[in-house]
VOVO-218067 format. One record per residue (C-alpha): x, y negated, z; residue number from 1; residue in one letter. Coordinates in steps of 0.2 Angstrom, whole numbers, plus 5000, padded with zeros to 4 digits. Layout:
N
<atom <X,Y,Z>,NUM,A>
...
END
This chain:
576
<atom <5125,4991,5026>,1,X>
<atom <5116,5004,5037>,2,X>
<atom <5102,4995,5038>,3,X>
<atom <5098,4987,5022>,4,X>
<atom <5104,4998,5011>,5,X>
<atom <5097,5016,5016>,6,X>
<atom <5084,5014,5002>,7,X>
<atom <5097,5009,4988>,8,X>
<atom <5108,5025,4995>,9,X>
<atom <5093,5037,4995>,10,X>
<atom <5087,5035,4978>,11,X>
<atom <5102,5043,4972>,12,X>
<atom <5094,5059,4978>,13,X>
<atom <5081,5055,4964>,14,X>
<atom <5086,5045,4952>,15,X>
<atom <5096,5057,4940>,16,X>
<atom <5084,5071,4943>,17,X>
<atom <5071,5058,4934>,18,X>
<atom <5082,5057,4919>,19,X>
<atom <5084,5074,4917>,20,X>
<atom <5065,5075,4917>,21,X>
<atom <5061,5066,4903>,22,X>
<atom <5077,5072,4892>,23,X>
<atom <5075,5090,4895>,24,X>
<atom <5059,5089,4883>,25,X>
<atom <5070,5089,4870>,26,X>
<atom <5081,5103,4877>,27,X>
<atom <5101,5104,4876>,28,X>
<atom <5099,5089,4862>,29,X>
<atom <5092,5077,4875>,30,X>
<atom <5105,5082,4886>,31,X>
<atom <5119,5072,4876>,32,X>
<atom <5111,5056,4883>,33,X>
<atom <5110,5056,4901>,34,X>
<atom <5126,5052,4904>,35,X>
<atom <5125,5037,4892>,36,X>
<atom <5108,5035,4901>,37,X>
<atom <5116,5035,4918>,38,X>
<atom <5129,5020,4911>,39,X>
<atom <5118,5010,4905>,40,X>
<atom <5110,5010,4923>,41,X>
<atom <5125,5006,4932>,42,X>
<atom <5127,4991,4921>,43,X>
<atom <5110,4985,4924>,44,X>
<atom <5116,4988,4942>,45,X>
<atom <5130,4978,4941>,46,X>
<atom <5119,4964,4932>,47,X>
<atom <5106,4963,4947>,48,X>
<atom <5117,4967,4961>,49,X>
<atom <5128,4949,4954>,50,X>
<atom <5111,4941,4952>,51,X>
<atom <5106,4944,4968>,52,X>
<atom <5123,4939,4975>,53,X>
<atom <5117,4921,4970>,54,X>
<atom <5101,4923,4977>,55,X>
<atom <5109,4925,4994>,56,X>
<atom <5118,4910,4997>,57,X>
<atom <5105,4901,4990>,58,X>
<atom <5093,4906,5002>,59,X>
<atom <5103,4909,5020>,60,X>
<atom <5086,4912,5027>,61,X>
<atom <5080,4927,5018>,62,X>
<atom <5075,4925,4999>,63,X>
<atom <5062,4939,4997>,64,X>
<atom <5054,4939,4978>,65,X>
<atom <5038,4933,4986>,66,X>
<atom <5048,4916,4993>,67,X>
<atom <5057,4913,4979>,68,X>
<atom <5046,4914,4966>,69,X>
<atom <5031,4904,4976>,70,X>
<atom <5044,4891,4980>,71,X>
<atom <5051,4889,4963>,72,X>
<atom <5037,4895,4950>,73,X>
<atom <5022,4891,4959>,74,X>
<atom <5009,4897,4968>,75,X>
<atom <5001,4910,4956>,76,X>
<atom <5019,4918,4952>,77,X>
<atom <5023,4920,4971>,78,X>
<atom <5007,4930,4973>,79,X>
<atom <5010,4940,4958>,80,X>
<atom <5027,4944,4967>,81,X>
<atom <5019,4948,4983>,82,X>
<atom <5006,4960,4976>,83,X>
<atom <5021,4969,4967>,84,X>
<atom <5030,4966,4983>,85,X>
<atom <5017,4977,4992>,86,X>
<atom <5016,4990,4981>,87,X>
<atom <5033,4994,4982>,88,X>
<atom <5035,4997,4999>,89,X>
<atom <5018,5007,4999>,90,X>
<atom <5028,5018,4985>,91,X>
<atom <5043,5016,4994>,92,X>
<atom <5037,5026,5008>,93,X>
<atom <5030,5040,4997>,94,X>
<atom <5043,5042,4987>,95,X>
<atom <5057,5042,5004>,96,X>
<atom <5046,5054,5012>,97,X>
<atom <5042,5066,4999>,98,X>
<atom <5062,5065,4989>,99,X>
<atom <5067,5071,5010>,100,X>
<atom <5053,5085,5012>,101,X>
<atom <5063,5088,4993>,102,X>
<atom <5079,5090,5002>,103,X>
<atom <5074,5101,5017>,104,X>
<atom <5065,5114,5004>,105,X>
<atom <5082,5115,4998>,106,X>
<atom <5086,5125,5009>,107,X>
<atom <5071,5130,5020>,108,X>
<atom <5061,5134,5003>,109,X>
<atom <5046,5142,5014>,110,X>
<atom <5041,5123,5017>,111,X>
<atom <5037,5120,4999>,112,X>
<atom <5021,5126,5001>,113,X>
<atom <5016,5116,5017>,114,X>
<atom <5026,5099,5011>,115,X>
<atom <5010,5088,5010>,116,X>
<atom <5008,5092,5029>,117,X>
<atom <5025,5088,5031>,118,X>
<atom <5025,5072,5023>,119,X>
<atom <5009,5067,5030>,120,X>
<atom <5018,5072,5049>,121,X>
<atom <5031,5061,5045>,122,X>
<atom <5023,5046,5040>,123,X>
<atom <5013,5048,5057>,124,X>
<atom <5029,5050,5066>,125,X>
<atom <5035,5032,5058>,126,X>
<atom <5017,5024,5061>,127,X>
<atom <5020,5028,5081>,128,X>
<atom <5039,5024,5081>,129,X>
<atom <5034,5006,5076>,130,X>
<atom <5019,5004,5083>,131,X>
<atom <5030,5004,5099>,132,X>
<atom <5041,4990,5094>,133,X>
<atom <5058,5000,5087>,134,X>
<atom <5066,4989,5080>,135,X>
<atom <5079,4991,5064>,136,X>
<atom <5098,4991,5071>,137,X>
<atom <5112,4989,5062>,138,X>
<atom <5122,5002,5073>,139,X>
<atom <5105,5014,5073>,140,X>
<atom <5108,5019,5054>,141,X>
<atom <5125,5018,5050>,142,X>
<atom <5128,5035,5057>,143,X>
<atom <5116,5043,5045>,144,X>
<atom <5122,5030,5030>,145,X>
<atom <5141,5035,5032>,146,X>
<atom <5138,5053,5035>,147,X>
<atom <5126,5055,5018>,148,X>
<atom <5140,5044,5009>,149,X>
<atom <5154,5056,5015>,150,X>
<atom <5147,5071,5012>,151,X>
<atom <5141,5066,4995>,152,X>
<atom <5157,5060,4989>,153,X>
<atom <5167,5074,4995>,154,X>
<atom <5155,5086,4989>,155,X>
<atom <5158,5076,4971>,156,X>
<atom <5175,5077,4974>,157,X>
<atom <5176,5095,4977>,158,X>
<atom <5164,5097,4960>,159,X>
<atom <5175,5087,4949>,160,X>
<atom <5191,5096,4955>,161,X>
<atom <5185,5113,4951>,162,X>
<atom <5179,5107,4934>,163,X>
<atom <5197,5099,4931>,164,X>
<atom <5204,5115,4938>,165,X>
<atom <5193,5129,4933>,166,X>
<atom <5182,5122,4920>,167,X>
<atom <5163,5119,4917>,168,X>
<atom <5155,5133,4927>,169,X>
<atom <5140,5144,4920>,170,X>
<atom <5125,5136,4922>,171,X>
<atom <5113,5140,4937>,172,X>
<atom <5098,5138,4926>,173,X>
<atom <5095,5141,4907>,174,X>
<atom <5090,5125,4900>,175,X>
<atom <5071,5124,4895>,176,X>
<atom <5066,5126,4877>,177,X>
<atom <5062,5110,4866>,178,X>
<atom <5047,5103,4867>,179,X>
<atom <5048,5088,4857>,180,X>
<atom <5065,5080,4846>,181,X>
<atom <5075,5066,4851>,182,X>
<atom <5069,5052,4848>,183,X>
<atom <5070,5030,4856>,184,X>
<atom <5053,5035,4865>,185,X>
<atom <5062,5049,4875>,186,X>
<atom <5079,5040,4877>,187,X>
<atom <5071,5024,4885>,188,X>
<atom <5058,5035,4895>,189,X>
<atom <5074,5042,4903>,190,X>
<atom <5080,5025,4906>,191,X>
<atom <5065,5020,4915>,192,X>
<atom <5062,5036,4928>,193,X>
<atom <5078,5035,4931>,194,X>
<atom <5079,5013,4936>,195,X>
<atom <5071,5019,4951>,196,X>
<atom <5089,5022,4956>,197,X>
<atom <5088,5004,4959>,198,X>
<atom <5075,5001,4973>,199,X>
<atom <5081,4993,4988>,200,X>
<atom <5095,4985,4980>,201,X>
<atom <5085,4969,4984>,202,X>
<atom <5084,4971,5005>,203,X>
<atom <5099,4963,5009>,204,X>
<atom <5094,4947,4999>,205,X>
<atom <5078,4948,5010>,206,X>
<atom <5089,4949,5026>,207,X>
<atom <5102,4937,5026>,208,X>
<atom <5101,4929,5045>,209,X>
<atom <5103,4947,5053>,210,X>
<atom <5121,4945,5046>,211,X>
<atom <5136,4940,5059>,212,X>
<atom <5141,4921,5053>,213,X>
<atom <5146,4918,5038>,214,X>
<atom <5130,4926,5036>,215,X>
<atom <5129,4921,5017>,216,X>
<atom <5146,4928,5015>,217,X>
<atom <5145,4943,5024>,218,X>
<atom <5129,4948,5015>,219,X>
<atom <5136,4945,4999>,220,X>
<atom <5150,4956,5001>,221,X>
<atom <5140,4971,5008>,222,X>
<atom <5128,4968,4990>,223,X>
<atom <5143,4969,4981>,224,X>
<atom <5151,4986,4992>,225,X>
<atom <5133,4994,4991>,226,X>
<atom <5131,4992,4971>,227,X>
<atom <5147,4997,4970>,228,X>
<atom <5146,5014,4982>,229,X>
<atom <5129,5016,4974>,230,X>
<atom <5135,5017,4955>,231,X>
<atom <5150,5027,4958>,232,X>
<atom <5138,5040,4969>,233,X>
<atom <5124,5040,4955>,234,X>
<atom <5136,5045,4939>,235,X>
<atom <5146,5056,4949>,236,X>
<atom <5131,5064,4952>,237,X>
<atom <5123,5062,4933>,238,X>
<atom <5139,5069,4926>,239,X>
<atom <5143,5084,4938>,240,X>
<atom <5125,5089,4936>,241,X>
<atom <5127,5090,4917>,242,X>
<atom <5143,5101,4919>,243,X>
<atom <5132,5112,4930>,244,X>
<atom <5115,5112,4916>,245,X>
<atom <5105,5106,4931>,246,X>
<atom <5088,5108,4927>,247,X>
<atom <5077,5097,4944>,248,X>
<atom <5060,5105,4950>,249,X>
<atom <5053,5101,4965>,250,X>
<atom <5061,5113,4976>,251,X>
<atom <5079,5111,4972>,252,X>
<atom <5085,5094,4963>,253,X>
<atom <5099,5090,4955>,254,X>
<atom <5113,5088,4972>,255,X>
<atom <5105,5103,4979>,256,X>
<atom <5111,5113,4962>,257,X>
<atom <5127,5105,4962>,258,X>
<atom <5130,5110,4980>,259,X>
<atom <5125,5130,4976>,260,X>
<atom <5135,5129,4962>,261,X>
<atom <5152,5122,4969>,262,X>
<atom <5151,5125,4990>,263,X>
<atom <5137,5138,4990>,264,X>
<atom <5131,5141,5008>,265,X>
<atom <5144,5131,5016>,266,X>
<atom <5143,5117,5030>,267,X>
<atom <5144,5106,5018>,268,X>
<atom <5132,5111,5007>,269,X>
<atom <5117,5106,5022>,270,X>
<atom <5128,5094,5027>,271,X>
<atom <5124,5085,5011>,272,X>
<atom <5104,5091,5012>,273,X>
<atom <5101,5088,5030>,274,X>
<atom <5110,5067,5028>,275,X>
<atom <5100,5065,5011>,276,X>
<atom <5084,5070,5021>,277,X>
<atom <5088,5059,5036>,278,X>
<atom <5092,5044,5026>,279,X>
<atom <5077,5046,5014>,280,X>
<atom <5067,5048,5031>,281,X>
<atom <5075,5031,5037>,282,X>
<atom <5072,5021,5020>,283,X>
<atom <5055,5026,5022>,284,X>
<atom <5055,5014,5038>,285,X>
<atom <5061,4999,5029>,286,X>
<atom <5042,4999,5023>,287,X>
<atom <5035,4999,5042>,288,X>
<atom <5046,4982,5045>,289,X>
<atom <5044,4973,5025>,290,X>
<atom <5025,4975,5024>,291,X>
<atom <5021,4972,5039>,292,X>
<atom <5030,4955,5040>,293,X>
<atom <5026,4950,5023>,294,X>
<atom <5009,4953,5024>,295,X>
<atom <5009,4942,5042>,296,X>
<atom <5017,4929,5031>,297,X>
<atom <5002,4929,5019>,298,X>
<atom <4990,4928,5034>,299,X>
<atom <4997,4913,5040>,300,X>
<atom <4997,4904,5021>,301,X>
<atom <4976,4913,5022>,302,X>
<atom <4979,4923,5008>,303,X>
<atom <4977,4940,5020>,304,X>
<atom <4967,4944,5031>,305,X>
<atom <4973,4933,5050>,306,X>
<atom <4972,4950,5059>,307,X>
<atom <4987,4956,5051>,308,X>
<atom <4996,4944,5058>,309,X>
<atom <4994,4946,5075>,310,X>
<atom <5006,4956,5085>,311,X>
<atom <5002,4972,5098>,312,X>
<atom <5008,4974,5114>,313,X>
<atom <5026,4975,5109>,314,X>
<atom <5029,4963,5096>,315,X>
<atom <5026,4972,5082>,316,X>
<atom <5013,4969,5069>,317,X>
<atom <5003,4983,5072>,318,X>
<atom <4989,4981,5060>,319,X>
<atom <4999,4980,5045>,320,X>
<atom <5011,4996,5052>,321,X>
<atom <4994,5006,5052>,322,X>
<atom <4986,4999,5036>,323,X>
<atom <5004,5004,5026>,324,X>
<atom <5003,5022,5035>,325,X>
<atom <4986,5026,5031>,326,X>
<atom <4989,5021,5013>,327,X>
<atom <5005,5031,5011>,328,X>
<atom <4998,5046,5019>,329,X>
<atom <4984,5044,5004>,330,X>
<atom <4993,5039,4992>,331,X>
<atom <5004,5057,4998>,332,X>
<atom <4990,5069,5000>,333,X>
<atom <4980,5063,4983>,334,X>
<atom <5000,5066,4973>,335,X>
<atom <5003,5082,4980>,336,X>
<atom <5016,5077,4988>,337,X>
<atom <5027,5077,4970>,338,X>
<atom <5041,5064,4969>,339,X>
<atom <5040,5065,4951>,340,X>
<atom <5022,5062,4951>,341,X>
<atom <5025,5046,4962>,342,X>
<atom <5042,5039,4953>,343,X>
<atom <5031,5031,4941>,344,X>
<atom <5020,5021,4949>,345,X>
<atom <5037,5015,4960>,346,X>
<atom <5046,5006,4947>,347,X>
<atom <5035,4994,4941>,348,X>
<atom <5031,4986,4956>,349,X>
<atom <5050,4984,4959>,350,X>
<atom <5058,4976,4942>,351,X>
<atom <5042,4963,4941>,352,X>
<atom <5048,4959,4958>,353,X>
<atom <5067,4957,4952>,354,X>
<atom <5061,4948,4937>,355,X>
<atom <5050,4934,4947>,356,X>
<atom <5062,4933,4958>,357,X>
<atom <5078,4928,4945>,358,X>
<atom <5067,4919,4935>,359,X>
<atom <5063,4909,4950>,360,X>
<atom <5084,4906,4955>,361,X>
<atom <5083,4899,4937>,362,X>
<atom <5073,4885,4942>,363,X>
<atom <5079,4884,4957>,364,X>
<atom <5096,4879,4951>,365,X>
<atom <5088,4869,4938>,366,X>
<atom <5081,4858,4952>,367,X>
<atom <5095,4857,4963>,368,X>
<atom <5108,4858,4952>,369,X>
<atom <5127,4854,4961>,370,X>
<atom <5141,4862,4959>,371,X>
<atom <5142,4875,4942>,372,X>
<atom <5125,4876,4943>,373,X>
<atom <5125,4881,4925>,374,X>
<atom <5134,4895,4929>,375,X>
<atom <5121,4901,4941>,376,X>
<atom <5109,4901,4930>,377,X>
<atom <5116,4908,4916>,378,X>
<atom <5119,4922,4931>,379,X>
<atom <5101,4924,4937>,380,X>
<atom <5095,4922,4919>,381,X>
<atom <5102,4935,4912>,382,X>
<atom <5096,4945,4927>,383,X>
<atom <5078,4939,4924>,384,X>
<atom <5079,4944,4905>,385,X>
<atom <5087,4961,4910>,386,X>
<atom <5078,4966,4922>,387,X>
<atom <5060,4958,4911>,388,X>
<atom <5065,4971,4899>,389,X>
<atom <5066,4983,4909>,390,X>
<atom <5047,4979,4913>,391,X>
<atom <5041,4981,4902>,392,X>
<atom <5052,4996,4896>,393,X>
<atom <5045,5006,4912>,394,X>
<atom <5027,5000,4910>,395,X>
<atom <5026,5008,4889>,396,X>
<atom <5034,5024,4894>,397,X>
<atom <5028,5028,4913>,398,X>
<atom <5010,5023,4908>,399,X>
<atom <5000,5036,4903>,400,X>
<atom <5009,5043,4918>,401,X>
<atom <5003,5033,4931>,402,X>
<atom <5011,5018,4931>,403,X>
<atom <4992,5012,4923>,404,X>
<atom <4988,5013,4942>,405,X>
<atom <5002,4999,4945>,406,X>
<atom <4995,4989,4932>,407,X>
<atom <4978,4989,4937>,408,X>
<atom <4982,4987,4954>,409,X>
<atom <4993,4969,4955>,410,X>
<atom <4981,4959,4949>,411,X>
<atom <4967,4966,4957>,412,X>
<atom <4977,4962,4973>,413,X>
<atom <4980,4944,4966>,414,X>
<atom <4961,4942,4966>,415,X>
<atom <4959,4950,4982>,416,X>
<atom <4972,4936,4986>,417,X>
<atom <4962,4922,4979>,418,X>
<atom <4947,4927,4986>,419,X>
<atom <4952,4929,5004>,420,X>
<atom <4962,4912,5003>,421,X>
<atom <4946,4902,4996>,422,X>
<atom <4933,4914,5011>,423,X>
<atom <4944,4905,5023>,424,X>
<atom <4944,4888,5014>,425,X>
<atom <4926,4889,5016>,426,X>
<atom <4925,4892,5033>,427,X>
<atom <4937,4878,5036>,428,X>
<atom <4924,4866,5028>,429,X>
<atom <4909,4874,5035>,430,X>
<atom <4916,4872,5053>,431,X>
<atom <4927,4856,5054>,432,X>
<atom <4920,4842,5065>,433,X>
<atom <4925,4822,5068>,434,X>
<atom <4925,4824,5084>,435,X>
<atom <4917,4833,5101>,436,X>
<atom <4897,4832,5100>,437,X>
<atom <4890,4821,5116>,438,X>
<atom <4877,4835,5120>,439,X>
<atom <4880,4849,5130>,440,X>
<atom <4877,4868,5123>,441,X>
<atom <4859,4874,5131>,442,X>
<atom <4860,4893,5135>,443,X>
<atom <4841,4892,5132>,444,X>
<atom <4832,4908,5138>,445,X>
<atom <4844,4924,5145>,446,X>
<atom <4840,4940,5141>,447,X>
<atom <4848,4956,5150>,448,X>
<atom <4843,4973,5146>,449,X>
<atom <4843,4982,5161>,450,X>
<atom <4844,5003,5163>,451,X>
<atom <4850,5007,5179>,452,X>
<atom <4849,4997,5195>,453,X>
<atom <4869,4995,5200>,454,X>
<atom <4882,4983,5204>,455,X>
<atom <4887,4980,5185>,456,X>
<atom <4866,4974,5182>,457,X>
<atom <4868,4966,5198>,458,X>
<atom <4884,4957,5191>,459,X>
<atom <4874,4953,5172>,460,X>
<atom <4859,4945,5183>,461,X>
<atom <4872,4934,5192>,462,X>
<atom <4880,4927,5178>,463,X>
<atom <4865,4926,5169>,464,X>
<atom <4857,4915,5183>,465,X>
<atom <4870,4905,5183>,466,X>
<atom <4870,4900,5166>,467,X>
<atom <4850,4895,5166>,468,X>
<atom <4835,4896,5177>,469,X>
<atom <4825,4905,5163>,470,X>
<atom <4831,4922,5163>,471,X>
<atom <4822,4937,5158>,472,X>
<atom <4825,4955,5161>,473,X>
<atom <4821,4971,5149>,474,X>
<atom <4820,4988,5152>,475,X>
<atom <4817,5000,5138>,476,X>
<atom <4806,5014,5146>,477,X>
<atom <4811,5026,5133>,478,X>
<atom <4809,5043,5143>,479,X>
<atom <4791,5049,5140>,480,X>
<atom <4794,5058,5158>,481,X>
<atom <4798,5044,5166>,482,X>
<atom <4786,5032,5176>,483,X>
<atom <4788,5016,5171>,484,X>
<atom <4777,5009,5186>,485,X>
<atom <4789,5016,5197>,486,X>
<atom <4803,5008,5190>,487,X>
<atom <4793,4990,5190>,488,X>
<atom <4791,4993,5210>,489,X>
<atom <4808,4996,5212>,490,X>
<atom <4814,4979,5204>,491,X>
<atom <4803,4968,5214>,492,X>
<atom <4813,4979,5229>,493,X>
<atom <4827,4977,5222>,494,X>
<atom <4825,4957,5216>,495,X>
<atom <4813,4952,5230>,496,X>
<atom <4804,4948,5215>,497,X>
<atom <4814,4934,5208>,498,X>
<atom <4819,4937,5192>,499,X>
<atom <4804,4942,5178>,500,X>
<atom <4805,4960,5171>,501,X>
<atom <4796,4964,5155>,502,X>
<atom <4794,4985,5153>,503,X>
<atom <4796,4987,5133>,504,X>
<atom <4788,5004,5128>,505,X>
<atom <4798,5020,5116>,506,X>
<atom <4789,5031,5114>,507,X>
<atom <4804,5040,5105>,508,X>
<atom <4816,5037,5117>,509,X>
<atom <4826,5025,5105>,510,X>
<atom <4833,5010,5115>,511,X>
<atom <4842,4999,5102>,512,X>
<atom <4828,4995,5090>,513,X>
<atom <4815,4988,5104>,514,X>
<atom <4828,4975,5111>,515,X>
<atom <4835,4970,5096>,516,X>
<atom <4817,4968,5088>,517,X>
<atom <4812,4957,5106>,518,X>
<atom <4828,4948,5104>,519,X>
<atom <4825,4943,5085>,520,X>
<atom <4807,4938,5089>,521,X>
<atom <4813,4926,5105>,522,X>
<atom <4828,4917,5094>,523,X>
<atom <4814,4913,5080>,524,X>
<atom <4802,4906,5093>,525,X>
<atom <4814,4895,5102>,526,X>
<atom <4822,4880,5098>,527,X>
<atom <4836,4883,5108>,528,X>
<atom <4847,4897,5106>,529,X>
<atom <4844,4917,5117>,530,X>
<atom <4860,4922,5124>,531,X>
<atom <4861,4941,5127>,532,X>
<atom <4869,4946,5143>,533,X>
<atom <4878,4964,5142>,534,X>
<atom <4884,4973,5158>,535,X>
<atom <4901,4983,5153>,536,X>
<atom <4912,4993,5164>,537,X>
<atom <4930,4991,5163>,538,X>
<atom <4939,5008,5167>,539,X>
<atom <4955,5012,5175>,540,X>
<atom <4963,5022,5162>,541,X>
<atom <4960,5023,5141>,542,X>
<atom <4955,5041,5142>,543,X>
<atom <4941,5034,5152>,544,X>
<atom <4933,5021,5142>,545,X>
<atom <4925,5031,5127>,546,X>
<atom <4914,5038,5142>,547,X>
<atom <4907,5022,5146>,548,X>
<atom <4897,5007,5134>,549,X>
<atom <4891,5016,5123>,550,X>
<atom <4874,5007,5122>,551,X>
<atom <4884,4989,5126>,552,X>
<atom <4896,4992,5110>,553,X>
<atom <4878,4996,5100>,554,X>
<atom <4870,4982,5103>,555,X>
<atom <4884,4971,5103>,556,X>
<atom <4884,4977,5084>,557,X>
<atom <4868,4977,5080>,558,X>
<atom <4865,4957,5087>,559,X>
<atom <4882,4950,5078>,560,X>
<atom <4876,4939,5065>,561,X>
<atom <4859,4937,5071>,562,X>
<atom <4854,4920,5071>,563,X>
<atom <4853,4910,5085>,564,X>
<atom <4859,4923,5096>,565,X>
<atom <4873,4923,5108>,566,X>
<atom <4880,4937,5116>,567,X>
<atom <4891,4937,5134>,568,X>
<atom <4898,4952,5142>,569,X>
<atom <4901,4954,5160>,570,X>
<atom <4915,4966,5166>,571,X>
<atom <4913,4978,5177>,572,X>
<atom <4930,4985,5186>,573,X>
<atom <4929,5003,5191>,574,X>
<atom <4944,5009,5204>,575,X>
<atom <4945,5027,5197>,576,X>
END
């Protein structure tokens, strides 16, 4: 459970503060509902938690919403479910990071005002930890999980005894005045901010072979343990912040108030703070490994782009680490930072994917039938229609709020989608070939730009030679002090005269334009196609390296795509 269910764990730290949001409009009358409020989300709890249960031992590999609904609804589902998929794990590490900057303000309130520069340091933090291959480890986070789980429930615990013992204490902050009357608009916008106490109730679904054998089993029983840690958790933590009137803001949420109000300064108070912070941090990461790997899986079906699946130095996907990172950290800095202000694009993206992925288990024990397959349906249909409610519950209430964004944002990704996947189908065509063409490729005329009379031209020349007997070297006299006559006698020195020089004249000392422009004229008067020869040095160290090819890196840009032209680089090694 330390592992997969940090983000499920975490959102308690948010998810009754979003109910007391919306039902505080209506002052002490909206009140009266958030614990009913809170119920009815721990039965939807219950209802998905068994649901996925069933989606676990159907799929011991791994059953994300992406997989299930591609393999049982079809193509165009599964990519809806991807593009949900994606936007929850971009939010996921929004919302993580800025509900634990939430929990350090707490009780170093002087952060509040830097928080955005917090948030953005942390997600840096978490780009360069995976992009050196850490690995998620069971052992690594069940110190943190355990930890937050104890000091929360004893904090409950202590805060239900003195309310048994000594009564409902005064409360810490006045309640706001009405703004608007109660009403099924307000009640179900409640329901919807706080269902984000349901992210990452999905994770261990998507992890099943990371379990000890009986895998199936033993994930199924954690579901069940989390679900059940997790309800408990979130209504203790509804109904102790009613007894205490807590009203959330962004410096102090609803377990920070009920820790002032019962354990005031003690241990346990940033016990309680600090573990929140950590776990949030840590369910942030789950994002770094699920994008990442989904978005690799995509690649290798050509709907994303093929880079993001390719691995760095350590194994890990970097491109997709940093493309999630960069996205967060804007998707951070353009909300302020505000956990509020993100929940609702959050939920959206997360109940399509439980809805796609059920309705999928619906057909998939349709199709396979077996043993009480009815049953199972009857499960995972009653989950779909749930949690397909609930859809469209959070879209009507969080979307003049932001969840608009979501809405607009999944199918343009489904395009995006498409139109990557029919790019690379193109390409496909445009380059598949019977069989291995009985000519041989012709280098046609070689070309090497030439500025300095050194080993790495002298290795450029050397290679071009060898590649064609019709090479031609260019130097762009682009210094109006220089003599280009002298450097003409020191080529045939240098060359014995054996390879052709042609002097191109700038008079504005710009070297780029005249050899691409000889370049382009060559390739159109030649049947055959003009490679391009670069030298390039290879340095020792990184730091070096931004020193060095300046021009090479240029023209290599300004040439790519030019027809009929090839361009080679020769390396260069420096010792120092």
């Amino acid at each position: 459970m330390g592992a997969f269910g940090l983000d499920a764990l975490s959102s308690v730290a948010y998810g009754p503060d979003e109910i007391l949001y919306a039902l505080l409009l209506a002052g002490s009358a909206g009140l009266a509902f958030d614990l009913p409020v809170a119920a009815a989300i721990a039965v939807l709890l219950a209802i998905v938690a068994f649901s996925y249960r069933q989606t676990i031992y159907a799929y011991p590999r791994g059953g994300g919403s992406y997989t299930v609904a591609k393999e049982n609804l079809g193509v165009r589902p599964g990519l809806v479910a991807a593009a949900a998929l994606m936007v929850d794990y971009l939010t996921t590490i929004a919302v993580s990071v800025t509900a634990g900057t939430a929990a350090i303000v707490a009780f170093v309130p002087g952060l509040n005002t830097h928080r955005v520069v917090f948030d953005v340091a942390v997600i840096v933090l978490l780009i360069l930890i995976n992009l050196r291959g850490v690995r998620e480890a069971g052992a690594a986070f069940v110190l943190p999980a355990y930890l937050f789980i104890g000091s929360l429930g004893a904090l409950l615990i202590v805060g239900a005894v003195h309310v048994v013992l000594h009564g409902t204490p005064t409360a810490a902050h006045p309640t706001p005045a009405a703004s608007q009357g109660v009403s099924l608009f307000l009640v179900l916008r409640a329901f919807a901010g706080g269902c984000t106490a349901m992210t990452g109730i999905e994770a261990i679904a998507n992890g099943v072979p990371a379990f000890k054998n009986p895998s199936s089993r033993n994930a199924a029983g954690t579901l069940i343990t989390l679900a059940l840690i997790l309800g408990v958790l979130f209504l203790g933590v509804a109904a102790l912040g009613r007894a205490v009137g807590a009203v959330p803001t962004d410096e102090s949420n609803v377990v920070a108030q009920i820790g002032h109000t019962f354990v005031g300064d003690s241990p346990l108070f940033y016990l309680v703070q600090v573990s929140a912070a950590i776990v949030l941090m840590l369910a942030a990461n789950t994002s770094f490994n699920g994008f990442p790997r989904l978005a690799a899986v995509m690649a290798e079906d050509d709907w994303f782009p093929h880079s993001l699946s390719h691995r760095g130095f350590r194994l890990a996907y970097s491109n997709g680490i940093i493309a999630i990172g960069v996205l967060a950290i804007a998707l951070v800095v353009a909300f302020g930072g505000s956990t509020h202000s993100l929940i609702p694009l959050f939920a959206v993206g997360v109940f399509l994917c439980f809805t796609l992925s059920q309705a999928g288990m619906v057909r998939h024990w349709h199709r396979e039938r077996g043993d009480g397959w009815r049953r199972k349906a009857a499960i995972n249909g009653t989950g779909a229609v749930v949690t397909g409610v609930v859809t469209l519950i959070v879209v009507g209430e969080k979307f003049t709020a932001g969840a608009w964004i979501v809405v607009l944002l999944i199918p343009l990704l489904v395009a995006l989608f498409y139109a990557v996947h029919g790019h690379y189908q193109r390409v496909r065509q445009q380059l598949a070939i019977d069989h291995l063409p009985d000519e041989r490729y012709a280098p046609g005329q070689v070309i090497v730009p030439v500025s300095h009379l050194n080993r790495a031209t002298a290795m450029a020349l050397s290679y071009a030679r060898s590649i064609s007997d019709n090479v031609l070297a260019v130097h762009v006299a682009a210094e109006t002090d220089a003599d280009p006559d002298e450097f003409v006698r020191r080529w045939r020195e240098w060359t014995d005269d054996r390879i052709p020089l042609q002097v191109v004249p700038s008079p504005y000392r710009e070297v780029v334009s005249p050899l691409v422009e000889l370049v382009e004229q060559r390739a159109r008067n030649d049947d055959e196609p003009v490679t391009v020869v670069l030298p390039a040095l290879v340095t020792r160290h990184i730091w070096q390296e931004p020193l060095h090819n300046q021009l090479e890196f240029v023209l290599t840009v300004s040439l790519l795509g030019k027809p009929n032209v090839v361009i080679a680089t020769v390396p260069t090694r420096l010792a120092g």
